[in-house]
C-alpha positions in Angstrom: 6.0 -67.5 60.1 3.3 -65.6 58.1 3.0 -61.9 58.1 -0.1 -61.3 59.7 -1.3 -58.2 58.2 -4.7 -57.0 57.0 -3.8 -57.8 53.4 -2.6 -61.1 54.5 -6.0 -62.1 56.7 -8.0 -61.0 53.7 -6.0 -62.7 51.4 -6.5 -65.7 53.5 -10.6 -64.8 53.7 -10.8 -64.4 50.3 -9.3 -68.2 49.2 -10.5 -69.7 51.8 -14.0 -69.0 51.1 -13.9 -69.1 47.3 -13.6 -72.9 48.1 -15.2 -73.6 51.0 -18.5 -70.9 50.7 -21.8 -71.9 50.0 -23.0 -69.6 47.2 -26.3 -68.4 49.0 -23.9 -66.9 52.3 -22.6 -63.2 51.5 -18.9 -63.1 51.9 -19.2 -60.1 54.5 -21.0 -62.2 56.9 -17.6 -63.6 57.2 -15.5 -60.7 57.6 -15.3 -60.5 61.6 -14.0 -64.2 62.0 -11.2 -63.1 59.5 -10.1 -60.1 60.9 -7.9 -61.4 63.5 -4.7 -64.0 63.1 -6.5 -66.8 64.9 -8.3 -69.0 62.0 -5.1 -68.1 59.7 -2.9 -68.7 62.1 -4.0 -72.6 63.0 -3.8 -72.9 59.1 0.0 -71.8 58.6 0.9 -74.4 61.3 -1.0 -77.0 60.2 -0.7 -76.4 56.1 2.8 -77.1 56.3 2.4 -80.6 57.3 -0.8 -81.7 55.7 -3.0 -79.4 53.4 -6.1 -81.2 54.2 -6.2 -81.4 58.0 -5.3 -77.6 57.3 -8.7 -77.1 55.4 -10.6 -79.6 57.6 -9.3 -78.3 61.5 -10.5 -74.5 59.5 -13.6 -75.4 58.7 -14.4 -76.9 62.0 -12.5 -73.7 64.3 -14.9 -71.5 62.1 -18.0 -73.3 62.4 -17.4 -73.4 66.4 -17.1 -69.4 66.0 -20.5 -68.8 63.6 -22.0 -70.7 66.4 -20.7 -68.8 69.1 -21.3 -65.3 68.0 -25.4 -66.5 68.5 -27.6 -64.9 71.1 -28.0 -67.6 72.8 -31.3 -66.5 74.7 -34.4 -67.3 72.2 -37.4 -66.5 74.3 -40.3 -65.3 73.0 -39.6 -61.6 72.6 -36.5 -62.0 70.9 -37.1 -60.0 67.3 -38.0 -61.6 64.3 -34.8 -60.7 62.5 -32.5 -61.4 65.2 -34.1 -65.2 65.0 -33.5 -65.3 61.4 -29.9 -64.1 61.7 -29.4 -66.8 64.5 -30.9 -69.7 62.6 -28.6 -68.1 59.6 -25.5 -68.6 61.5 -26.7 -72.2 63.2 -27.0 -72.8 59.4 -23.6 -71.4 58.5 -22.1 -73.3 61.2 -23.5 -76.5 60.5 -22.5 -76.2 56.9 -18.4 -75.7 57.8 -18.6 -77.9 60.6 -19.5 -80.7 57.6 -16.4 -80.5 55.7 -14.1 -81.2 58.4 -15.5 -84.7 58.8 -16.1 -84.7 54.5 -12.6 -83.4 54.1 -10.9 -86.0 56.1 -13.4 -88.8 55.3 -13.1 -88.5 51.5 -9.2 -88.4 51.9 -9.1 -91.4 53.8 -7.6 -89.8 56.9 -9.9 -91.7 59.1 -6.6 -91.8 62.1 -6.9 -88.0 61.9 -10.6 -87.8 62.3 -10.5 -89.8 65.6 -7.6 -88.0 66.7 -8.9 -84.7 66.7 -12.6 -85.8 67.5 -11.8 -85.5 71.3 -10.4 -82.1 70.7 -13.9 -80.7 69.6 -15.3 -82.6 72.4 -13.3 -80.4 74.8 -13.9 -77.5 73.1 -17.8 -78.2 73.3 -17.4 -79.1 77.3 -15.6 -76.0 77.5 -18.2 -73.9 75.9 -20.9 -75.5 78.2 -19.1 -74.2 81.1 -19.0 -70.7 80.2 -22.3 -70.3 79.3 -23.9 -72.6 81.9 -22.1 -71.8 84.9 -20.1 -69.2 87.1 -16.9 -68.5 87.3 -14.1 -66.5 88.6 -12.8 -64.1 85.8 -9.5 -66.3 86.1 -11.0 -69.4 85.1 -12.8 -67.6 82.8 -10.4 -66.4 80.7 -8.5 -70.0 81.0 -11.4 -71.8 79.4 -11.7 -69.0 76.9 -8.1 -69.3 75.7 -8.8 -73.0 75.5 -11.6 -72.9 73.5 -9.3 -70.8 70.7 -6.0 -73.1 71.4 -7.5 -76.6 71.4 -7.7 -77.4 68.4 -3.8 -75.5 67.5 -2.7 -77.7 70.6 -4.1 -81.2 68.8 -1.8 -80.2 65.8 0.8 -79.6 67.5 0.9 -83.1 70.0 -0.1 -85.1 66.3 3.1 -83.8 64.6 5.4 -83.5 67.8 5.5 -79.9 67.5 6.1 -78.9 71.4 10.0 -77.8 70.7 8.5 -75.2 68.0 5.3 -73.8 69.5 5.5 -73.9 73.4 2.2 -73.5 75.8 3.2 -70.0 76.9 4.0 -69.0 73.1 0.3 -70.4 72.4 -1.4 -68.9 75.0 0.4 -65.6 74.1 -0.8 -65.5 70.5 -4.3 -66.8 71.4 -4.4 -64.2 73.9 -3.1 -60.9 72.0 -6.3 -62.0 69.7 -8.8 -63.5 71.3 -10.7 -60.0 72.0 -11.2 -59.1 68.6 -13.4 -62.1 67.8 -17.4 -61.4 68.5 -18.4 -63.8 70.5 -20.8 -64.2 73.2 -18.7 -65.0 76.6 -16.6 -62.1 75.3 -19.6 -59.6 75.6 -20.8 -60.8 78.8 -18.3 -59.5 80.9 -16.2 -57.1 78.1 -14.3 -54.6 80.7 -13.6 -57.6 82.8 -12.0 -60.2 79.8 -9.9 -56.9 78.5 -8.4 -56.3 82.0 -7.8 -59.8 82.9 -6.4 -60.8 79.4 -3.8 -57.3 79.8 -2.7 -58.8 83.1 -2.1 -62.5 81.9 0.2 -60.9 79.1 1.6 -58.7 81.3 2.7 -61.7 83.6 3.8 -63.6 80.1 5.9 -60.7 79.4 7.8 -60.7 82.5 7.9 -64.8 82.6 9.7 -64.5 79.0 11.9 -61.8 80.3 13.3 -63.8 83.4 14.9 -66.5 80.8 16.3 -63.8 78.6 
């Protein structure tokens, strides 16, 4: 597995976006959604069976994070440069969110394209939820870790991956990193999400220890 260090996620930033950046975007606008293992990680799995579901199912888990990282109340006080960043990222978003079905169109990978398709759909549904509704700070955290994993779990049910990447090892990885990322359900309840994603490791932890 790839060493996930700093020089390794920028190294992965930096290649990444010298194909896939539109030139008008400043590279640092990117910076926060490369700073943890998460987009990089879905890429190692994935690259090693096909290159361009790697660069497509990328392009779509980054475009679902530009959006998220909006303030997603636009009322009529909000700032004028806070509504220029947001339209900015919409923008940004849209823009990756376009190669994923370019990408797997142009290759002719049209069985992948409707595989994953219900994938983002879940995502989406999930995303509703959290914003939309109330929850307890258990399910919250369980929708959260699904909106990072989906996408990692589609890859690994479309090349029969479950003997190499269990659930628990998923959630586990998704969980040690999930914090880091800026995004809006994360803020909302900060304190909260740390202490509840501590005590779901914790419990991890102990569940991996009782099969050692």
């Amino acid at each position: 597995m790839t060493d996930y260090n700093n020089q390794a996620l920028i190294s992965f930033q930096h290649s990444f976006l010298e194909r896939y950046k539109h030139d008008y975007i400043e590279s640092t606008m990117y910076d926060s959604f490369f700073a943890t293992p998460l987009l990089l990680f879905l890429y190692d799995v994935t690259t090693r069976r096909h290159n361009v579901l790697a660069d497509a199912l990328v392009n779509m888990q980054l475009s679902l994070n530009i959006h998220d990282q909006l303030d997603h109340h636009f009322d009529e006080d909000i700032e004028v440069e806070q509504l220029k960043s947001n339209q900015l990222h919409v923008l940004m978003g849209d823009y990756h969110s376009a190669f994923f079905y370019k990408l797997l169109s142009t290759h002719h990978e049209t069985n992948m394209l409707h595989f994953f398709l219900p994938y983002i759909k879940e995502i989406n549904e999930y995303k509703i939820e959290l914003l939309h509704h109330n929850h307890s700070i258990e399910q919250r955290l369980n929708k959260v870790s699904n909106v990072y994993s989906c996408l990692l779990h589609g890859v690994i049910q479309y090349f029969h991956l479950e003997n190499e990447y269990s659930n628990i090892f998923i959630e586990q990885f998704v969980l040690q990193h999930a914090e880091a990322l800026p995004l809006y359900w994360m803020k909302s309840s900060s304190e909260d999400m740390r202490n509840a994603i501590q005590s779901r490791l914790n419990a991890i932890d102990s569940e991996n220890n009782t099969y050692i």
